[in-house]
C-alpha positions in Angstrom: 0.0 0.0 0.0 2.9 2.4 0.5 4.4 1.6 -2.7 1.3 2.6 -4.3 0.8 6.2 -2.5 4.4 6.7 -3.3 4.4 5.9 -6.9 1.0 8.5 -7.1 2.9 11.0 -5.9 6.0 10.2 -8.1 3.6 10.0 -10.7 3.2 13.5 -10.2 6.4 14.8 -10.7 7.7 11.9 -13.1 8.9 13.2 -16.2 8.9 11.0 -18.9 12.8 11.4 -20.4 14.2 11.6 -16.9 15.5 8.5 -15.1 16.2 5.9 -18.2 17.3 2.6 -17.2 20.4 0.7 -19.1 20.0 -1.9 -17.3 18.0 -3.5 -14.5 20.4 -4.9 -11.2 20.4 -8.6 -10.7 17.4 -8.2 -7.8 15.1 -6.2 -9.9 12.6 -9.0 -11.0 12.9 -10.6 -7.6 12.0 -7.4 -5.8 9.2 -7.2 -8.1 7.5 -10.1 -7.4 8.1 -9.6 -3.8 6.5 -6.2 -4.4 3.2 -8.3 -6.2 3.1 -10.9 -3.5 3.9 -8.4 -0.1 1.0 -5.9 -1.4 -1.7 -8.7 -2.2 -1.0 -9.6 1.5 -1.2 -6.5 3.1 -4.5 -5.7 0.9 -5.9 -8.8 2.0 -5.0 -8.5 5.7 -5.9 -5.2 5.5 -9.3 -5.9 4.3 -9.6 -8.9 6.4 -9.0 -6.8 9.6 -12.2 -4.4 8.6 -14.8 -6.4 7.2 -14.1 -9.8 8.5 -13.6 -11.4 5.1 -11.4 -12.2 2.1 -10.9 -9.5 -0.5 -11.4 -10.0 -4.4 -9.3 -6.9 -5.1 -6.2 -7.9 -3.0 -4.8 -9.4 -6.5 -5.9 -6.7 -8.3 -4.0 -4.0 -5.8 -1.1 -6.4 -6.3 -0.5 -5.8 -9.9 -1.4 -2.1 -9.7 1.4 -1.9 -6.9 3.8 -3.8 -8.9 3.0 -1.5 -12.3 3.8 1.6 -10.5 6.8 -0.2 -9.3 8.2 -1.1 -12.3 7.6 2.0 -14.1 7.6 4.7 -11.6 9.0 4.4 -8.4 12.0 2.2 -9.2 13.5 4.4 -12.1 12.2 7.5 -10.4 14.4 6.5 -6.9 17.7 4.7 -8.6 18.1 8.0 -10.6 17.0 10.7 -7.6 18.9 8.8 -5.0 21.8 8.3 -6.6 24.7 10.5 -5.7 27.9 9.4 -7.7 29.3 10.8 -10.4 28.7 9.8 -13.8 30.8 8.0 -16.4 30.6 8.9 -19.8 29.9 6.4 -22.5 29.8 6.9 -26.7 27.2 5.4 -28.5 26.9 5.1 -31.9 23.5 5.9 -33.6 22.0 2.7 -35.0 18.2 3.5 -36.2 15.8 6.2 -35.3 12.1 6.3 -34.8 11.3 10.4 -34.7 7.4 10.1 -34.9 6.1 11.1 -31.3 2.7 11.9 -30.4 0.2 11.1 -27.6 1.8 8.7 -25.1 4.5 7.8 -27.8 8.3 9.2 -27.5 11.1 9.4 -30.2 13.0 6.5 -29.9 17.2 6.3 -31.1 18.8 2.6 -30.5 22.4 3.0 -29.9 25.2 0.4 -30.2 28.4 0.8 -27.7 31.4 2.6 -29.7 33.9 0.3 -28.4 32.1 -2.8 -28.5 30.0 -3.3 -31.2 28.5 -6.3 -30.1 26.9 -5.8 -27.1 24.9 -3.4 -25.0 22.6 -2.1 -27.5 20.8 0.9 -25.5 17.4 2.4 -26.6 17.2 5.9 -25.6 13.6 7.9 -25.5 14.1 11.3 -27.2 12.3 14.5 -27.8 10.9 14.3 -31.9 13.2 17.4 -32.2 16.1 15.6 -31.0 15.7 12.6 -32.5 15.4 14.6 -36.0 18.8 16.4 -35.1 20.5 13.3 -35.1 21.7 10.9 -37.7 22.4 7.6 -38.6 25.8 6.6 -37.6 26.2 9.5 -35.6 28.2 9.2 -32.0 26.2 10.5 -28.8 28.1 10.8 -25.5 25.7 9.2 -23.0 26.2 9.9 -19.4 25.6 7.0 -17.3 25.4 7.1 -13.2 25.4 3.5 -11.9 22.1 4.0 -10.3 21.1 4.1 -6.3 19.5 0.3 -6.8 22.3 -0.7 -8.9 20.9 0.0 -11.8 22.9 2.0 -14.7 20.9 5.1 -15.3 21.2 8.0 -18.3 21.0 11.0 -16.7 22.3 13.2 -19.7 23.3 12.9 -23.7 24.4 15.0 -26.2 26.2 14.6 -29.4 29.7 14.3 -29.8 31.1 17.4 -32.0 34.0 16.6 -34.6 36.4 19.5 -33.8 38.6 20.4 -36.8 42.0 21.0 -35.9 43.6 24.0 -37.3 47.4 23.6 -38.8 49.7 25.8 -36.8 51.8 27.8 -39.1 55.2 26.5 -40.3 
């Protein structure tokens, strides 16, 4: 139950490009099915303790609990708790998908400059952004490693190829 007034109120001051996940810690999927199962309990002791009888909304409460979880509070607290310093990371523009409208955001998935291979990142953009940028472009992303554990974006911005200038002989 306290997960869910929290994530409300989170809710309210979410915004939707701030706090984007990498990566989830080891414990994330574990912590949310202990989020499911400790708020179906509560909701049905709760309810048990005033009416004298079983709920049918306790699994119902459990889920909703476990929703805000996942996409509020949890990316919301690892990014606003999280006090260290961030590293920064290139990326390498892959694809884009600028079209953004109600409930949708630009979309740019990123491939790691060093390693090809591995860590492919997608990245939810303003359409503006997302048109400024190109294929094949690098982005430095700035990544703090998250109060949870899990790596978090809290700033990008394109990488600028500086010409040098030939010193005079």
């Amino acid at each position: 139950m306290a997960i869910m007034v929290f994530g409300v109120v989170l809710m309210a001051v979410h915004k939707p490009l701030a706090y984007q996940l990498i990566e989830y810690d080891r414990y994330f999927w574990t912590s949310m099915v202990l989020v499911f199962l400790g708020t179906t309990a509560a909701a049905e002791a709760v309810w048990h303790f005033l009416w004298r009888r079983s709920s049918n909304y306790s699994i119902v409460l459990g889920w909703a609990a476990t929703i805000a979880s996942y996409n509020v509070f949890y990316p919301v607290a690892n990014g606003a708790l999280d006090r260290n310093a961030a590293e920064q990371r290139v990326y390498v523009v892959e694809r884009r998908y600028c079209s953004s409208g109600r409930g949708r955001l630009a979309k740019i998935w990123l491939r790691p400059a060093a390693t090809p291979a591995s860590g492919r990142v997608i990245l939810r953009v303003s359409g503006s952004y997302c048109r400024d940028v190109r294929d094949g472009q690098e982005l430095y992303l700035h990544v703090k490693p998250g109060f949870f554990g899990s790596p978090w974006v809290s700033h990008y911005d394109v990488m600028q190829n500086v010409e040098k200038e030939e010193e005079p002989d």
